[in-house]
C-alpha positions as CSV (number, residue, x, y, z in Angstrom):
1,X,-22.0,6.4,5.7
2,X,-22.1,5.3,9.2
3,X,-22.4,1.9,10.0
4,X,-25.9,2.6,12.0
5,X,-27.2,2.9,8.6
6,X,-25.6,0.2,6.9
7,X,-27.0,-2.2,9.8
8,X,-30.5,-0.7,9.6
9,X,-30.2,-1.4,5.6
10,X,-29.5,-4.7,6.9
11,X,-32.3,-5.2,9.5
12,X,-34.6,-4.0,6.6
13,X,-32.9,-6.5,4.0
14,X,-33.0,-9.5,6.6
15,X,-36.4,-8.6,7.7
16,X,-38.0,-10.2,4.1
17,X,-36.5,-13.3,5.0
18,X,-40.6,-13.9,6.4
19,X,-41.6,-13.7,2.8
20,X,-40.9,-16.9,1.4
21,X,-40.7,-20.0,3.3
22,X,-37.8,-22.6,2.1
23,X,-39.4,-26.1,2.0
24,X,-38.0,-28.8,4.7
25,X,-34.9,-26.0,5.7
26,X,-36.8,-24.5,8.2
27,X,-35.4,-21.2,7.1
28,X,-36.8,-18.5,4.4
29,X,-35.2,-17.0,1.5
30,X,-35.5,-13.7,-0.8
31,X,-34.1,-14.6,-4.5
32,X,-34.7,-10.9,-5.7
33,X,-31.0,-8.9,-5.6
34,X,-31.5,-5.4,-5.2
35,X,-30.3,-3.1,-7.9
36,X,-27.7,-1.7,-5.3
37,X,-26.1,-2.1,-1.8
38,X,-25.8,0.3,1.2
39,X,-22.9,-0.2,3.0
40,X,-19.9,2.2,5.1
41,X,-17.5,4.4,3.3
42,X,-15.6,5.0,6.1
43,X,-13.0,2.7,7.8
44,X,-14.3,0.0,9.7
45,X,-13.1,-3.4,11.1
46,X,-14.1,-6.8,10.5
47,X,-13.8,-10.6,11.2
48,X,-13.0,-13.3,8.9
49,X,-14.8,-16.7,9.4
50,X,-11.8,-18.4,9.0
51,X,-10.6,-17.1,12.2
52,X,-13.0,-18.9,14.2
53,X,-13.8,-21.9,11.9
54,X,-10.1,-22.9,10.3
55,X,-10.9,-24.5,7.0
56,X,-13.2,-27.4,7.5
57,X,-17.0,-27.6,7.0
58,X,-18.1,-26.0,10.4
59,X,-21.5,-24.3,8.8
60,X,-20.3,-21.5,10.7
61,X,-21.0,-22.6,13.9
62,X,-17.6,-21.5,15.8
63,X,-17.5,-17.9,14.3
64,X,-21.5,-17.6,15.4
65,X,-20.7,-18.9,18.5
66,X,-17.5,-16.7,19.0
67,X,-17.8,-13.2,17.2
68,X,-21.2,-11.8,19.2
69,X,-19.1,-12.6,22.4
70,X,-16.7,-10.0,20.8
71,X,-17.1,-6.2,19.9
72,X,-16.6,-7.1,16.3
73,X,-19.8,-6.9,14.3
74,X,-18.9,-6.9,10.7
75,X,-18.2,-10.4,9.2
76,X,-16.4,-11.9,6.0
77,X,-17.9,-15.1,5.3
78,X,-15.7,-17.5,4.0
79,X,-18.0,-20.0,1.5
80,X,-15.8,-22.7,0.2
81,X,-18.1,-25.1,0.5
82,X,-20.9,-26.3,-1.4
83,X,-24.1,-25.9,1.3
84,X,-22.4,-22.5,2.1
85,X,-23.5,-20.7,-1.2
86,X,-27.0,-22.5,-1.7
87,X,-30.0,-20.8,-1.7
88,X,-30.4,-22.1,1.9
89,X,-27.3,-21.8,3.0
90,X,-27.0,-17.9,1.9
91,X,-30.5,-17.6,3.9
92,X,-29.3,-19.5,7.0
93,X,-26.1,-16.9,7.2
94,X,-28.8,-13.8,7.2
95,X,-30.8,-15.1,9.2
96,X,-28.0,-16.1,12.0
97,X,-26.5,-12.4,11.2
98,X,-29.7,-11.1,11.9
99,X,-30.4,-13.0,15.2
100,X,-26.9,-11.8,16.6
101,X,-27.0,-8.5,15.7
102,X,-23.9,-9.3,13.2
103,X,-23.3,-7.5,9.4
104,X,-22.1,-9.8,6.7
105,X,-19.6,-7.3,4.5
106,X,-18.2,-9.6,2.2
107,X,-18.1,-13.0,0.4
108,X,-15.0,-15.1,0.0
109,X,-15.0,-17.8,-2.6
110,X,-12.8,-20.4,-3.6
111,X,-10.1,-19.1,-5.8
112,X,-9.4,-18.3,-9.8
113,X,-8.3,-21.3,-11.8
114,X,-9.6,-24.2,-14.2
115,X,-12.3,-23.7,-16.5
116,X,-13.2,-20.7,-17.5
117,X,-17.1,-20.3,-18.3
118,X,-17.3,-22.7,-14.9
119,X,-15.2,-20.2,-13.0
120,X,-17.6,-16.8,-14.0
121,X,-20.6,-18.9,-13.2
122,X,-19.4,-19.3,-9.6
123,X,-18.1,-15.5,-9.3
124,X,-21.3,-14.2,-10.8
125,X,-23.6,-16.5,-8.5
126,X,-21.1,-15.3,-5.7
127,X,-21.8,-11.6,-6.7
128,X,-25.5,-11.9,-7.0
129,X,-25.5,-13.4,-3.3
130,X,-23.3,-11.0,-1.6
131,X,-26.2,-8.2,-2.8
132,X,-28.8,-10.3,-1.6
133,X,-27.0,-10.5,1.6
134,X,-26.9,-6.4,1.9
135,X,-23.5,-6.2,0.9
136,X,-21.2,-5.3,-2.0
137,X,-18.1,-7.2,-2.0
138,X,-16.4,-10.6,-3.4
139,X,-13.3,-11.7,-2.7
140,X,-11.2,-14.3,-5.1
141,X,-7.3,-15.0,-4.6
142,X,-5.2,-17.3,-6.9
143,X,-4.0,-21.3,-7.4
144,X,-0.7,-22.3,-7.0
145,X,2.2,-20.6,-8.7
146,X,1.6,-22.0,-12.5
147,X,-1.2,-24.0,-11.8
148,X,-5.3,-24.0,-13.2
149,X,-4.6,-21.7,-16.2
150,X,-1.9,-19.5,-14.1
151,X,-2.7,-15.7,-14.3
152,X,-3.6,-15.6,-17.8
153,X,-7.1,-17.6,-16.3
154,X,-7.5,-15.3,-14.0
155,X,-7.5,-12.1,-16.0
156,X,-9.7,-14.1,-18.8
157,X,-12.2,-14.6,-16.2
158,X,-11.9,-10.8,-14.8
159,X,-12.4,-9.5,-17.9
160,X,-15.6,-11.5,-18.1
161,X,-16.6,-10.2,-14.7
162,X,-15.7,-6.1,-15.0
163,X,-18.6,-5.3,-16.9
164,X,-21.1,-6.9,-14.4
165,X,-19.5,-5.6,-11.4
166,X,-19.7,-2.2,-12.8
167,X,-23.8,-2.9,-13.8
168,X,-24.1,-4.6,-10.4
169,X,-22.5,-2.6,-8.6
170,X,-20.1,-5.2,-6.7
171,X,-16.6,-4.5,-5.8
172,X,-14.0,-7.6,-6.4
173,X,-11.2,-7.8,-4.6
174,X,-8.5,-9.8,-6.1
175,X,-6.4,-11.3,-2.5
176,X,-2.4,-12.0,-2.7
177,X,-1.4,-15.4,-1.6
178,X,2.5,-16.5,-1.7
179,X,3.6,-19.2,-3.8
180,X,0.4,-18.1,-6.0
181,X,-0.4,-17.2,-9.1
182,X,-1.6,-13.6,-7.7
183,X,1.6,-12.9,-5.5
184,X,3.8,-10.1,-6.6
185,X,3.8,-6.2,-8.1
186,X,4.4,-7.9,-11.6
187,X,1.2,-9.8,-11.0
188,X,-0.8,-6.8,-9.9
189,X,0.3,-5.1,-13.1
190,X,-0.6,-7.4,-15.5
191,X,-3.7,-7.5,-14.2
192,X,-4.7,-4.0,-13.5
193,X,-3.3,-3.3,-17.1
194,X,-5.4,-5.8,-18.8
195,X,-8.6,-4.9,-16.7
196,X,-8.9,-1.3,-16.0
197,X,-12.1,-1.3,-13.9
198,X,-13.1,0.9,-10.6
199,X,-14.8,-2.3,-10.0
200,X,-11.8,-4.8,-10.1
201,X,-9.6,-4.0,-7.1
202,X,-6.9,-5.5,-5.2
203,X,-7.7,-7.1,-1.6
204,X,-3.8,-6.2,0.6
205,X,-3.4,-9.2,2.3
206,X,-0.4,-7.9,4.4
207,X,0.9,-11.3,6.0
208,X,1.1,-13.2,2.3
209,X,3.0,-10.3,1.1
210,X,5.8,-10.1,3.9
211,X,5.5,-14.2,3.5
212,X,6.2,-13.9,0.0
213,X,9.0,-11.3,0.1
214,X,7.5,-8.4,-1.1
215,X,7.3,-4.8,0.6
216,X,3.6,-3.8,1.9
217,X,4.9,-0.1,1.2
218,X,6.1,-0.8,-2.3
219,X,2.6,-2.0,-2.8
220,X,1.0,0.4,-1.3
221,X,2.7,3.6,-3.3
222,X,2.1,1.8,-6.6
223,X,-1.8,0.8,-5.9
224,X,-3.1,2.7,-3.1
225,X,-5.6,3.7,-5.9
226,X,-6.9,0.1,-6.6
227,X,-6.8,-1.3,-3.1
228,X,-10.2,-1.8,-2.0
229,X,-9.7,-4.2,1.2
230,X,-7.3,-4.7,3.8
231,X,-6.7,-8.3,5.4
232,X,-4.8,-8.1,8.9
233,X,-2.6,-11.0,9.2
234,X,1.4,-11.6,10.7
235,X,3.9,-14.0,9.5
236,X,6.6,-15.3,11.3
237,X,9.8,-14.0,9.0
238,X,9.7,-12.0,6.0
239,X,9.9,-14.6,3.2
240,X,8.5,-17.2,4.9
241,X,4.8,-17.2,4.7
242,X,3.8,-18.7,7.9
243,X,0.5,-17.2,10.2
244,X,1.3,-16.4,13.6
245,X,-1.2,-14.8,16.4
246,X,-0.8,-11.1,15.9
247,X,1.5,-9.1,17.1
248,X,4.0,-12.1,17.7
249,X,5.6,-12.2,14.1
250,X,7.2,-9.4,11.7
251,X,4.2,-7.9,9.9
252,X,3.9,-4.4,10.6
253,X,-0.3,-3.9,10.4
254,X,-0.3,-0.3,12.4
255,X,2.1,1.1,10.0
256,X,0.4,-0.4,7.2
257,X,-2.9,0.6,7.6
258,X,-2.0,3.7,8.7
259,X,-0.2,4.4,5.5
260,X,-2.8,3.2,3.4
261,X,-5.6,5.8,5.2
262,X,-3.2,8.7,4.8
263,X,-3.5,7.5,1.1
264,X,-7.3,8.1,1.3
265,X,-8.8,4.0,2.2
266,X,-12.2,3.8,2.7
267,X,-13.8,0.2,3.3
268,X,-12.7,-2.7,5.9
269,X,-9.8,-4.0,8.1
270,X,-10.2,-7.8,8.0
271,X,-8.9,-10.2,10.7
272,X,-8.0,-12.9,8.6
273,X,-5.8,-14.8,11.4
274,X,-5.9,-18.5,10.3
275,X,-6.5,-21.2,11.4
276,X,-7.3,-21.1,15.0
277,X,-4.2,-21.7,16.9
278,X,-4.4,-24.6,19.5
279,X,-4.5,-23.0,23.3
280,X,-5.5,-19.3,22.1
281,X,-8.9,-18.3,24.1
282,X,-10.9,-17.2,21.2
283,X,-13.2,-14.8,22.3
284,X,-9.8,-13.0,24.0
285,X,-7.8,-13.4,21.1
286,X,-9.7,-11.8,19.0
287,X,-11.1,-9.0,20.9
288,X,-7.0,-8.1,21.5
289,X,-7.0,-7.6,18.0
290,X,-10.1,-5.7,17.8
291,X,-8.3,-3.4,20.2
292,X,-5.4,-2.6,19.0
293,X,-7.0,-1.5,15.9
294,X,-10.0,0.1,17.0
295,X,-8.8,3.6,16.8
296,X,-8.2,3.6,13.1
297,X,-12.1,3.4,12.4
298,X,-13.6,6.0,11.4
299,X,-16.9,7.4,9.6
Protein backbone atom coordinates (compact mmCIF):
# COMPACT_ATOMS: atom_id res chain seq x y z
CA UNK A 1 0.00 0.00 0.00
CA UNK A 2 1.35 3.25 -0.92
CA UNK A 3 1.95 5.78 1.45
CA UNK A 4 -0.64 8.31 -0.35
CA UNK A 5 -3.10 6.06 1.12
CA UNK A 6 -1.81 5.53 4.44
CA UNK A 7 -1.56 9.57 4.75
CA UNK A 8 -5.09 10.05 3.45
CA UNK A 9 -6.15 7.29 6.24
CA UNK A 10 -4.44 9.68 8.34
CA UNK A 11 -5.95 13.02 7.19
CA UNK A 12 -9.32 11.06 7.66
CA UNK A 13 -8.29 9.76 11.26
CA UNK A 14 -6.93 13.29 12.33
CA UNK A 15 -9.77 15.01 10.85
CA UNK A 16 -12.28 13.75 14.02
CA UNK A 17 -10.04 15.44 16.28
CA UNK A 18 -13.09 18.43 15.77
CA UNK A 19 -15.37 16.01 17.47
CA UNK A 20 -14.63 16.37 20.99
CA UNK A 21 -13.20 19.27 22.58
CA UNK A 22 -10.51 18.56 25.51
CA UNK A 23 -11.42 20.97 28.42
CA UNK A 24 -8.75 23.75 29.28
CA UNK A 25 -6.01 21.88 26.57
CA UNK A 26 -7.05 23.75 23.79
CA UNK A 27 -6.77 20.63 21.74
CA UNK A 28 -9.49 17.80 20.88
CA UNK A 29 -9.38 14.18 21.31
CA UNK A 30 -11.15 10.88 19.78
CA UNK A 31 -11.03 7.99 22.61
CA UNK A 32 -12.62 5.36 20.06
CA UNK A 33 -9.66 2.91 18.57
CA UNK A 34 -10.59 1.60 15.40
CA UNK A 35 -10.80 -2.10 14.94
CA UNK A 36 -7.74 -1.90 12.58
CA UNK A 37 -4.99 0.38 11.07
CA UNK A 38 -4.03 1.22 7.46
CA UNK A 39 -0.66 1.68 7.02
CA UNK A 40 2.48 0.88 4.01
CA UNK A 41 3.61 -2.61 3.33
CA UNK A 42 6.20 -1.50 1.30
CA UNK A 43 9.61 -0.13 2.47
CA UNK A 44 9.63 3.24 3.61
CA UNK A 45 11.83 5.60 5.78
CA UNK A 46 11.35 7.28 8.95
CA UNK A 47 12.47 9.59 11.72
CA UNK A 48 12.89 8.95 15.32
CA UNK A 49 12.10 11.82 17.72
CA UNK A 50 14.93 11.20 19.53
CA UNK A 51 17.02 12.42 16.82
CA UNK A 52 15.80 15.88 17.11
CA UNK A 53 14.78 15.98 20.78
CA UNK A 54 17.81 13.82 22.71
CA UNK A 55 16.19 12.46 25.85
CA UNK A 56 14.73 15.22 27.84
CA UNK A 57 11.16 16.50 28.09
CA UNK A 58 11.08 18.66 24.92
CA UNK A 59 7.07 17.96 24.08
CA UNK A 60 8.38 17.44 20.82
CA UNK A 61 9.10 20.77 19.99
CA UNK A 62 12.68 20.27 18.22
CA UNK A 63 11.56 17.25 15.96
CA UNK A 64 8.30 19.52 14.93
CA UNK A 65 10.36 22.22 14.35
CA UNK A 66 13.08 20.17 12.36
CA UNK A 67 11.55 17.10 10.49
CA UNK A 68 8.85 19.25 8.02
CA UNK A 69 12.11 21.27 7.04
CA UNK A 70 13.25 17.71 5.84
CA UNK A 71 11.86 15.31 3.13
CA UNK A 72 11.21 12.87 5.90
CA UNK A 73 7.51 12.46 6.61
CA UNK A 74 7.03 9.39 8.67
CA UNK A 75 7.75 9.81 12.45
CA UNK A 76 8.54 7.39 15.53
CA UNK A 77 7.43 9.15 18.52
CA UNK A 78 9.43 8.47 21.37
CA UNK A 79 6.81 8.78 24.65
CA UNK A 80 8.84 8.35 27.77
CA UNK A 81 7.29 10.76 29.42
CA UNK A 82 4.25 11.05 31.32
CA UNK A 83 2.27 14.20 29.41
CA UNK A 84 3.50 12.38 26.23
CA UNK A 85 0.95 9.38 26.47
CA UNK A 86 -2.11 11.28 28.05
CA UNK A 87 -5.16 11.64 26.44
CA UNK A 88 -3.99 15.20 25.55
CA UNK A 89 -0.77 14.63 24.89
CA UNK A 90 -1.61 11.60 22.23
CA UNK A 91 -4.10 14.41 20.77
CA UNK A 92 -1.62 17.23 20.69
CA UNK A 93 0.98 14.85 18.58
CA UNK A 94 -2.08 14.28 15.86
CA UNK A 95 -2.93 17.20 15.72
CA UNK A 96 0.88 18.79 15.18
CA UNK A 97 1.27 15.68 12.63
CA UNK A 98 -1.71 16.82 10.92
CA UNK A 99 -0.74 20.58 10.75
CA UNK A 100 2.67 19.60 9.12
CA UNK A 101 1.70 17.26 6.81
CA UNK A 102 3.72 14.49 9.04
CA UNK A 103 2.60 10.52 9.66
CA UNK A 104 3.14 9.14 13.08
CA UNK A 105 4.25 5.21 12.30
CA UNK A 106 5.06 4.10 15.59
CA UNK A 107 5.16 4.39 19.35
CA UNK A 108 8.14 3.99 21.57
CA UNK A 109 7.77 3.39 25.20
CA UNK A 110 9.87 3.10 28.07
CA UNK A 111 11.32 -0.31 28.29
CA UNK A 112 10.38 -4.03 29.84
CA UNK A 113 11.12 -4.54 33.46
CA UNK A 114 9.58 -4.30 37.18
CA UNK A 115 6.20 -5.25 37.82
CA UNK A 116 4.49 -7.18 35.81
CA UNK A 117 0.58 -6.38 35.67
CA UNK A 118 2.05 -2.49 35.89
CA UNK A 119 4.18 -3.21 32.83
CA UNK A 120 1.04 -4.73 30.37
CA UNK A 121 -1.06 -1.87 31.58
CA UNK A 122 1.41 0.62 30.04
CA UNK A 123 2.06 -1.65 26.76
CA UNK A 124 -1.69 -2.17 26.28
CA UNK A 125 -2.52 1.64 26.90
CA UNK A 126 0.60 2.18 24.44
CA UNK A 127 -1.06 -0.23 21.84
CA UNK A 128 -4.47 1.24 22.12
CA UNK A 129 -2.90 4.83 21.35
CA UNK A 130 -0.75 3.94 18.54
CA UNK A 131 -4.27 2.78 16.74
CA UNK A 132 -5.91 5.80 17.63
CA UNK A 133 -3.08 7.62 16.17
CA UNK A 134 -3.58 5.70 12.61
CA UNK A 135 -0.85 3.41 13.15
CA UNK A 136 0.01 -0.10 14.13
CA UNK A 137 3.20 -0.39 15.85
CA UNK A 138 4.83 -0.34 19.55
CA UNK A 139 8.20 -0.51 20.23
CA UNK A 140 9.69 -1.92 23.80
CA UNK A 141 13.54 -2.65 24.31
CA UNK A 142 15.01 -4.09 27.65
CA UNK A 143 16.71 -2.90 31.31
CA UNK A 144 20.00 -3.34 32.12
CA UNK A 145 21.71 -6.71 31.71
CA UNK A 146 20.10 -8.57 34.96
CA UNK A 147 18.09 -5.94 36.11
CA UNK A 148 13.85 -5.35 36.70
CA UNK A 149 13.05 -9.06 36.38
CA UNK A 150 15.79 -9.74 33.52
CA UNK A 151 14.35 -11.50 30.37
CA UNK A 152 12.21 -13.84 32.20
CA UNK A 153 9.93 -10.29 32.87
CA UNK A 154 10.03 -9.54 29.66
CA UNK A 155 8.67 -12.72 28.06
CA UNK A 156 6.02 -12.88 31.18
CA UNK A 157 4.74 -9.74 30.03
CA UNK A 158 4.86 -10.73 26.12
CA UNK A 159 3.09 -13.58 26.71
CA UNK A 160 0.49 -11.34 28.32
CA UNK A 161 0.54 -9.07 25.28
CA UNK A 162 0.52 -11.77 22.11
CA UNK A 163 -2.97 -12.48 22.37
CA UNK A 164 -4.06 -8.74 22.22
CA UNK A 165 -1.78 -7.71 19.55
CA UNK A 166 -3.11 -10.50 17.45
CA UNK A 167 -7.09 -9.22 18.34
CA UNK A 168 -5.81 -5.70 17.98
CA UNK A 169 -4.01 -6.03 15.40
CA UNK A 170 -0.71 -4.12 16.64
CA UNK A 171 2.67 -5.26 15.70
CA UNK A 172 5.43 -5.13 18.78
CA UNK A 173 8.64 -4.84 18.12
CA UNK A 174 10.92 -5.99 20.78
CA UNK A 175 14.41 -3.37 20.16
CA UNK A 176 18.19 -4.73 21.03
CA UNK A 177 20.14 -2.58 23.30
CA UNK A 178 23.85 -3.60 24.52
CA UNK A 179 24.52 -4.24 27.95
CA UNK A 180 20.67 -5.23 28.07
CA UNK A 181 18.64 -7.74 28.95
CA UNK A 182 17.39 -8.09 25.13
CA UNK A 183 21.00 -7.98 23.54
CA UNK A 184 22.05 -11.14 21.90
CA UNK A 185 20.83 -14.28 19.37
CA UNK A 186 20.38 -16.31 22.81
CA UNK A 187 18.07 -13.67 23.87
CA UNK A 188 16.05 -13.52 20.72
CA UNK A 189 15.67 -17.28 21.06
CA UNK A 190 14.36 -17.55 24.18
CA UNK A 191 11.99 -15.25 23.49
CA UNK A 192 10.69 -16.08 20.08
CA UNK A 193 10.60 -19.74 21.53
CA UNK A 194 8.49 -18.97 24.45
CA UNK A 195 6.19 -16.56 22.40
CA UNK A 196 5.47 -17.72 18.92
CA UNK A 197 3.32 -14.83 17.61
CA UNK A 198 3.23 -13.13 13.99
CA UNK A 199 2.39 -10.33 16.25
CA UNK A 200 5.60 -10.29 18.48
CA UNK A 201 8.56 -9.32 16.41
CA UNK A 202 12.00 -8.24 16.74
CA UNK A 203 12.78 -4.32 16.06
CA UNK A 204 17.03 -4.67 14.34
CA UNK A 205 18.58 -2.04 15.94
CA UNK A 206 21.82 -2.24 13.87
CA UNK A 207 24.22 0.09 15.87
CA UNK A 208 23.35 -1.75 19.52
CA UNK A 209 24.17 -4.87 17.84
CA UNK A 210 27.69 -4.06 16.27
CA UNK A 211 28.02 -2.10 19.97
CA UNK A 212 27.33 -5.21 21.63
CA UNK A 213 29.50 -7.51 19.51
CA UNK A 214 27.11 -9.37 17.64
CA UNK A 215 26.92 -9.80 13.68
CA UNK A 216 23.83 -7.88 12.00
CA UNK A 217 24.10 -10.85 9.28
CA UNK A 218 24.13 -13.62 11.85
CA UNK A 219 20.95 -12.00 12.93
CA UNK A 220 19.59 -11.41 10.05
CA UNK A 221 19.78 -15.26 8.56
CA UNK A 222 18.41 -16.62 11.84
CA UNK A 223 15.31 -14.01 12.08
CA UNK A 224 14.77 -12.35 8.87
CA UNK A 225 11.32 -13.97 9.41
CA UNK A 226 10.42 -12.14 12.82
CA UNK A 227 12.06 -8.73 12.07
CA UNK A 228 9.49 -6.39 11.74
CA UNK A 229 11.53 -2.91 11.98
CA UNK A 230 14.72 -1.55 11.14
CA UNK A 231 16.55 1.19 13.26
CA UNK A 232 19.48 2.99 11.38
CA UNK A 233 22.16 3.82 13.73
CA UNK A 234 26.41 3.71 13.63
CA UNK A 235 28.74 2.99 16.35
CA UNK A 236 32.04 3.91 16.67
CA UNK A 237 33.98 0.26 17.00
CA UNK A 238 32.42 -3.06 16.96
CA UNK A 239 32.03 -3.88 20.64
CA UNK A 240 31.80 -0.69 21.86
CA UNK A 241 28.38 0.64 21.78
CA UNK A 242 28.92 4.29 21.23
CA UNK A 243 26.39 6.52 18.55
CA UNK A 244 28.28 8.42 16.04
CA UNK A 245 26.66 10.67 13.10
CA UNK A 246 26.23 8.22 10.30
CA UNK A 247 28.42 7.14 8.08
CA UNK A 248 31.41 8.24 10.39
CA UNK A 249 31.58 4.91 12.48
CA UNK A 250 31.69 0.96 11.53
CA UNK A 251 28.06 0.04 11.04
CA UNK A 252 27.38 -1.17 7.76
CA UNK A 253 23.39 0.14 7.24
CA UNK A 254 23.50 -0.14 3.15
CA UNK A 255 24.55 -3.70 3.35
CA UNK A 256 22.27 -4.39 6.05
CA UNK A 257 19.17 -3.27 4.83
CA UNK A 258 19.87 -4.39 1.74
CA UNK A 259 20.21 -7.85 2.94
CA UNK A 260 17.26 -7.85 4.96
CA UNK A 261 14.93 -6.64 1.71
CA UNK A 262 16.46 -9.36 -0.43
CA UNK A 263 14.99 -11.48 2.62
CA UNK A 264 11.53 -10.10 1.81
CA UNK A 265 11.23 -6.73 4.64
CA UNK A 266 8.36 -4.90 4.36
CA UNK A 267 7.78 -1.91 7.01
CA UNK A 268 10.20 1.05 8.07
CA UNK A 269 13.86 2.26 8.12
CA UNK A 270 14.11 4.31 11.30
CA UNK A 271 16.78 7.07 11.92
CA UNK A 272 17.32 6.48 15.34
CA UNK A 273 20.65 8.78 15.57
CA UNK A 274 20.89 9.88 19.23
CA UNK A 275 21.15 12.31 20.83
CA UNK A 276 21.76 15.27 18.81
CA UNK A 277 25.42 15.81 18.44
CA UNK A 278 26.66 19.36 19.42
CA UNK A 279 27.68 21.49 16.04
CA UNK A 280 25.65 19.07 13.54
CA UNK A 281 23.06 21.37 11.45
CA UNK A 282 19.95 19.41 12.00
CA UNK A 283 17.86 19.99 9.23
CA UNK A 284 21.22 18.95 6.96
CA UNK A 285 22.13 16.13 9.04
CA UNK A 286 19.35 14.53 8.69
CA UNK A 287 18.22 15.14 5.28
CA UNK A 288 22.04 13.41 4.37
CA UNK A 289 20.63 10.50 5.89
CA UNK A 290 17.43 10.62 4.25
CA UNK A 291 19.50 10.58 1.06
CA UNK A 292 21.56 8.08 1.24
CA UNK A 293 18.79 5.78 1.92
CA UNK A 294 16.16 7.00 -0.23
CA UNK A 295 16.60 4.54 -2.92
CA UNK A 296 15.80 1.51 -0.89
CA UNK A 297 11.98 2.64 -0.54
CA UNK A 298 9.85 1.19 -2.26
CA UNK A 299 5.87 0.39 -2.65
Amino acid sequence: MSENINRRNFVKSASVLAAAPLAGSGLSVNLSVPTSAVESVGVELAIATICLDGFGDENFEPAFHIIPQTPIRNVEFNVWNPRNITPSGIASIRERCYQNGLTPISLQGTSFGGNVVKDVGHKLWLMEQTKALGCRRVKFTGSRRGEQGGLENVIAVLKELAPAAEEMDVLIAVENHANNNIENIEDYDKIFAAVDSTHVGMCLDMGHFDGASVSNFDVIDRFHHKINHIDLKDVVAFGTYKSVPYGTGITKGEEIVQALIDKGYSGYIVIEQAPPKEGLELVQEMTRIYNQFADFERS
